[in-house]
N, C-alpha and C positions, 0 to 999 in steps of 0.2 A: 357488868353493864347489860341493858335491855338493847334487842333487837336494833331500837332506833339509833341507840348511842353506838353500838357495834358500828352499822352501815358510815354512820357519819364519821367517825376513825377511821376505816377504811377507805374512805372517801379524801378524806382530809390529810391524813398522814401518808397516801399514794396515790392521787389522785387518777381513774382508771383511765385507758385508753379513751374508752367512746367520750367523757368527757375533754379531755385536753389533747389527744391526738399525740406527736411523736414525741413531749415530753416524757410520756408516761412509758414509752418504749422501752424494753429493758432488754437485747440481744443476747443467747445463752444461757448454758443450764446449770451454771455452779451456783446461782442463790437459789433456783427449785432443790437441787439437790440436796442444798443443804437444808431446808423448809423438810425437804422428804424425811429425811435424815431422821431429825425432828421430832416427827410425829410419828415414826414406824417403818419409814421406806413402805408405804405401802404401794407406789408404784409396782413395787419387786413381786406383788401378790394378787395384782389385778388383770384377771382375765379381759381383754381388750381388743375393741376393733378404733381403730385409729384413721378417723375421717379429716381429708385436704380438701383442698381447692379451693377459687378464688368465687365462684360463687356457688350457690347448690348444696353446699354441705352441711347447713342446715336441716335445710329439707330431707337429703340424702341420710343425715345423722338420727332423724324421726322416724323415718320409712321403717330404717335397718332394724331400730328399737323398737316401732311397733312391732312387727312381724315374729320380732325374738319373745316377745310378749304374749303374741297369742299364740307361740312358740311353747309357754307353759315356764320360759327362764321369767327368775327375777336381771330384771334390767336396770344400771344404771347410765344416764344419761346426761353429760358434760356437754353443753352448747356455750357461745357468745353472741353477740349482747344479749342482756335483758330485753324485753321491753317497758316491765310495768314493777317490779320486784326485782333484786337479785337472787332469790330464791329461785327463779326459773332456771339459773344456770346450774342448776344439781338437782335430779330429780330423780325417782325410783320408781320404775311401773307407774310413769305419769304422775307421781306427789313431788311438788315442791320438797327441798330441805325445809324442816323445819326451822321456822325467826330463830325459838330457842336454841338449838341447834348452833345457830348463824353466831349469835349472841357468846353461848359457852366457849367455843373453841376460840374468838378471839380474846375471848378475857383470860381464858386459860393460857393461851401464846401470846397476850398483849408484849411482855418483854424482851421474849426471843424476838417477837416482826421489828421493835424498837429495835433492838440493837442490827438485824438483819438489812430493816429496811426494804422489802422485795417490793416489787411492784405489786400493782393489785390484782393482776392477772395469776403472777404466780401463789399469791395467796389465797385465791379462788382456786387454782388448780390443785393443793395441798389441802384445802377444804372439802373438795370433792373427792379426791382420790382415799382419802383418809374414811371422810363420809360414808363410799362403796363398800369398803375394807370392813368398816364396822358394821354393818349391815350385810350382811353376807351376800352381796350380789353374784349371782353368777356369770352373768358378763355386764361391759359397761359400752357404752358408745360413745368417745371421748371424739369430741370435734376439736381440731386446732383453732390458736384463737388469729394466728398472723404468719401465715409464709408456710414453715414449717420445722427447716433443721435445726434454725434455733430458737423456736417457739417453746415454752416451758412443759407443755404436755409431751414433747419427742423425750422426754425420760423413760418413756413405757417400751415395752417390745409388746408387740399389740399380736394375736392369733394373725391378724389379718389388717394389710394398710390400705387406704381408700384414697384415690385424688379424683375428682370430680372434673377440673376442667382446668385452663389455665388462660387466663385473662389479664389486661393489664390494670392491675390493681396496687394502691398501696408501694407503689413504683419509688417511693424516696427510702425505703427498704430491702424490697426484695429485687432490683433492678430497672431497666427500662425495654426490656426485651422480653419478650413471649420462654425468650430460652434461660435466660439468667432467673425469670420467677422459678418456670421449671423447674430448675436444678434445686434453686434451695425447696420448693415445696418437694421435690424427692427426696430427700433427705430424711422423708419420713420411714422412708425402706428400708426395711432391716435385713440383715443375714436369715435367709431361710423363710422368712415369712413372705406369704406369696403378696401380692397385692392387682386391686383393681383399677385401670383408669377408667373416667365415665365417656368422655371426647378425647378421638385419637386427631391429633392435629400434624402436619408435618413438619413444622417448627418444633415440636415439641417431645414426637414418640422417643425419636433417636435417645433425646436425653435420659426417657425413662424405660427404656429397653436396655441404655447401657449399665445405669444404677442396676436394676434386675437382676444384669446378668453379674455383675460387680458381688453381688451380696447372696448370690444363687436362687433369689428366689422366683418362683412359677410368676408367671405376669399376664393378666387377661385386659384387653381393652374393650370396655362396654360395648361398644356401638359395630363393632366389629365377631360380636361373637355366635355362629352359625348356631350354637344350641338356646340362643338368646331367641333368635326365629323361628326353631325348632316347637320350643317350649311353652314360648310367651301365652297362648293362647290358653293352657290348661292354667293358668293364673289370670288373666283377663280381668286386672281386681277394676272395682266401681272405686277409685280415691276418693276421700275425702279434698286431697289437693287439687284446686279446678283448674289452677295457673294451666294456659297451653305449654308455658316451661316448661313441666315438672314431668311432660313426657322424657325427656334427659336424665331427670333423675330417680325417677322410677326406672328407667333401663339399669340405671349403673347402682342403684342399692338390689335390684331383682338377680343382678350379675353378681355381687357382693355374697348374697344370702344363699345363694345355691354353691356358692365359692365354697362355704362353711356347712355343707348339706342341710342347710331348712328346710321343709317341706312344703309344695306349692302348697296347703292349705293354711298354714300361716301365713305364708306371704301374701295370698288373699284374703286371709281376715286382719292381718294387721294393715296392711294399702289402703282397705276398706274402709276402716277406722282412727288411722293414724293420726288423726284433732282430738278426739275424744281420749284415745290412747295415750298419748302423751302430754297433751295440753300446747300442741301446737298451735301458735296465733301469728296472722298476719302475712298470710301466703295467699294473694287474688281471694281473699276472704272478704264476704258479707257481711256489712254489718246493718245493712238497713235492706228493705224494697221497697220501698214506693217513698221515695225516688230511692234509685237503688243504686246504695252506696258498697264501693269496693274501696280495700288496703291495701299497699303490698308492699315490703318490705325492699324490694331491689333497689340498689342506690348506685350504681354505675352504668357505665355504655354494655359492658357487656350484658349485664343481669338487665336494665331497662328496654333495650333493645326488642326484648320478649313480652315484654308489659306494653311496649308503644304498639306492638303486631295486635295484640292483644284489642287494646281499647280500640283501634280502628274496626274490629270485629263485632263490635256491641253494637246491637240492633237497637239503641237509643234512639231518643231527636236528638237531643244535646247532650254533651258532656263537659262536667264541668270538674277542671282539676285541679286540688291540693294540690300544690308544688314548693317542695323545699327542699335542699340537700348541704352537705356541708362542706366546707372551704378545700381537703385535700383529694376533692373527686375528680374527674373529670365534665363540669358542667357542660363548658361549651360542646362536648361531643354530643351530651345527650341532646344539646336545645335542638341539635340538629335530625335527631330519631325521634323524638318527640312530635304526634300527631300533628297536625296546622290545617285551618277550614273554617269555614264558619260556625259547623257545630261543635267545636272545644272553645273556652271557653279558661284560663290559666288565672287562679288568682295564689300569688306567690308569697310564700310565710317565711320564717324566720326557725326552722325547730328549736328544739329547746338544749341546746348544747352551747356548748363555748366555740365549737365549731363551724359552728353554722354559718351559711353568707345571708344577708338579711334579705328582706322580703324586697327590696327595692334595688338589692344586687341584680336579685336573681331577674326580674322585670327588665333591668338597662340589659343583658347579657341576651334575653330574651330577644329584642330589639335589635339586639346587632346581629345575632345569627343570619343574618341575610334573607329570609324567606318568611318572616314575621311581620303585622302592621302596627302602628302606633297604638291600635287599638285591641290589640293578641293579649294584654292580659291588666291587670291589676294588681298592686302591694296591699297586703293586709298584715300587718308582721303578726300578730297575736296569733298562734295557734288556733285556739278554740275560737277566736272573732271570725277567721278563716273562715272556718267549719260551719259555723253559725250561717256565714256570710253566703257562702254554699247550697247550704241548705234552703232560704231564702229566694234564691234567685233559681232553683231549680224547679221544672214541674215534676208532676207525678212519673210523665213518662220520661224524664231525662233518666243520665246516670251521673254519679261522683266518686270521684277517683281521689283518693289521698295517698301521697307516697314521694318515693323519691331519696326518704331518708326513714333509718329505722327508729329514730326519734319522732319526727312525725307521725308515723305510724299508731307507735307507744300513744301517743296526744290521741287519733283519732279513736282506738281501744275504751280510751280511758273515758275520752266524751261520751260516746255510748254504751257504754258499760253503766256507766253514771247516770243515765239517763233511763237504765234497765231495759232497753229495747234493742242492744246489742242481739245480733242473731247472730249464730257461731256457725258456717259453713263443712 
């Protein structure tokens, strides 16, 4: 089968997370295993830093691989979701997997996954780890795709484990408490391997100072570390990441990499670079000026929270926002951290997912949040009609914000990329 037919059997015969949400869930590691099994155990041969958290880890999982990159290592790098390809989610010193690639292996495994049946996550994780292995990487940056102890990537014993933060996310899984995510995202901790948190929280250290100490290994928390003060300044990198975020996660991949003796001069040529480096997209990224259009990828309270700080910042007139997200988020918190004034401006879509709430949800929820007018936004359910619509109503010196969902996002990418006047930040 061709690339396109590969994607669409994988799609069809497992249908992934980001499309159908906790169908697609598949808790535990005995069908990765036996996937590994499979094609080599090549878990068993992959040098690995093993990135958590509920948000950040993305970004966090780019940083670590730029840096290892201009580090002089070959890098391989494991993230979730796509936005525009599933090729993005396997990459090498910033190259997509190759389609063909994509295509061989499942024609080659078409009737082991038949009879197996794994989700499509573990079939990606067995795609990529196999990927690294044949390719001689010398390390990889594997991001978890959901929680973490029983997430199909915790097959690895990784150099080094990373948690990023803990947030309430993904709650009909991992808990309803700040400390029950905890715990299962520690679970990524192994005996002896030291690991990093990015945010020390007091709901949450105990949990992971007790795992640590459970499994012997050294434990540093980002935000807390005196040679992180010390030192920061002799790296001082200029990011490519503009989000105000990403100061969070530049601390806890800059704590990560010196964990593993990198030296400041990769860390500041890969920070430096880290879009170009790895082909990172959709992080407070530009894709227009005039009117100047931003994306971002955050789609919860805790991640939008930093995006709403954010857009009140913008020395615009107006702003106008793209806004969609999907059905198992937490909306009503957000509508409540979300900007309100007269110069925003909310015209509400529909992403392009099965999960999605539509453009006309999102507008009545709008509405009810208590602090919004009848007149706070508009439904345009089409994606690109959105955008269009957006674009339209804005002057030269407004700005546009699309986001909320990483679907949306995907749509926004793709409209200006399309349009060849995409600017990459």
């Amino acid at each position: 089968m061709n690339f396109s037919e590969a994607v669409t059997y994988l799609y069809n015969a497992r249908p992934p997370f980001h499309e159908v949400g906790a169908s697609a869930y598949k808790p535990g590691l005995e069908n990765t295993l036996r996937l590994m099994a499979h094609v080599g155990n090549p878990h068993e041969r992959l040098k690995a830093i093993h990135v958590a958290g509920t948000n950040g880890k993305g970004s966090t999982s780019h940083l670590i691989a730029a840096a290892l990159q201009a580090a002089g290592l070959k890098v391989g790098l494991f993230t979730s979701p796509h936005l525009v390809s599933l090729t993005e989610r396997i990459r090498i010193n910033g190259q997509p997997i190759p389609e063909e690639t994509v295509a061989a292996f499942v024609t080659e495994h078409k009737d082991f996954l038949d009879a197996l049946q794994p989700s499509f996550f573990e079939t990606m994780t067995a795609l990529g780890f196999w990927y690294f292995v044949q390719q001689g990487v010398d390390i990889a940056v594997v991001e978890v795709g959901l929680g973490g102890r029983l997430d199909s990537t915790n097959v690895l014993t990784p150099v080094l484990s990373v948690i990023t933060n803990i947030g309430l996310d993904h709650t009909e899984f991992l808990g309803n408490t700040l400390t029950q995510i905890a715990k299962e995202k520690a679970g990524i901790i192994k005996p002896g391997v030291p690991v990093v948190i990015g945010e020390s929280h007091p709901q949450t250290m105990n949990v992971f100072l007790a795992k640590a100490q459970e499994c012997g290994s050294d434990i540093y928390f980002a935000d807390q570390c005196e040679y992180l003060r010390r030192t920061r300044l002799k790296v001082a990198p200029e990011c490519e990441l503009k989000g105000n975020y990403q100061e969070h996660n530049l601390q806890t991949a800059f704590v990560a990499l010196r964990a593993i003796s990198i030296q400041y001069s990769a860390i500041r040529e890969g920070f430096a670079h880290v879009c170009t480096m790895t082909g990172l997209r959709g992080r407070w990224e530009i894709l227009r000026e005039q009117p100047l259009v931003l994306c971002d990828t955050g789609h919860n309270s805790h991640g939008l929270q930093y995006v709403a700080r954010q857009l009140k910042e913008l020395e615009t007139n107006h702003v106008w926002l793209v806004f969609g997200m999907v059905n198992d988020k937490d909306t009503e918190v957000v509508m409540r951290l979300m900007p309100a004034g007269e110069r925003y401006h909310y015209i509400f879509t529909r992403p392009n997912t099965q999960r999605a709430r539509t453009g006309e949800e999102m507008l009545a929820l709008w509405k009810d949040s208590g602090v919004r007018s009848q007149e706070s936004g508009v439904a345009i359910e089409d994606p690109q009609q959105a955008i269009a619509y957006a674009l339209k109503q804005a002057a030269p010196e407004d700005a546009i914000f699309i986001g909320g969902s990483n679907y949306l996002v995907a749509e926004a990418i793709t409209y200006f990329d399309n349009k060849g006047e995409c600017r990459k930040s």
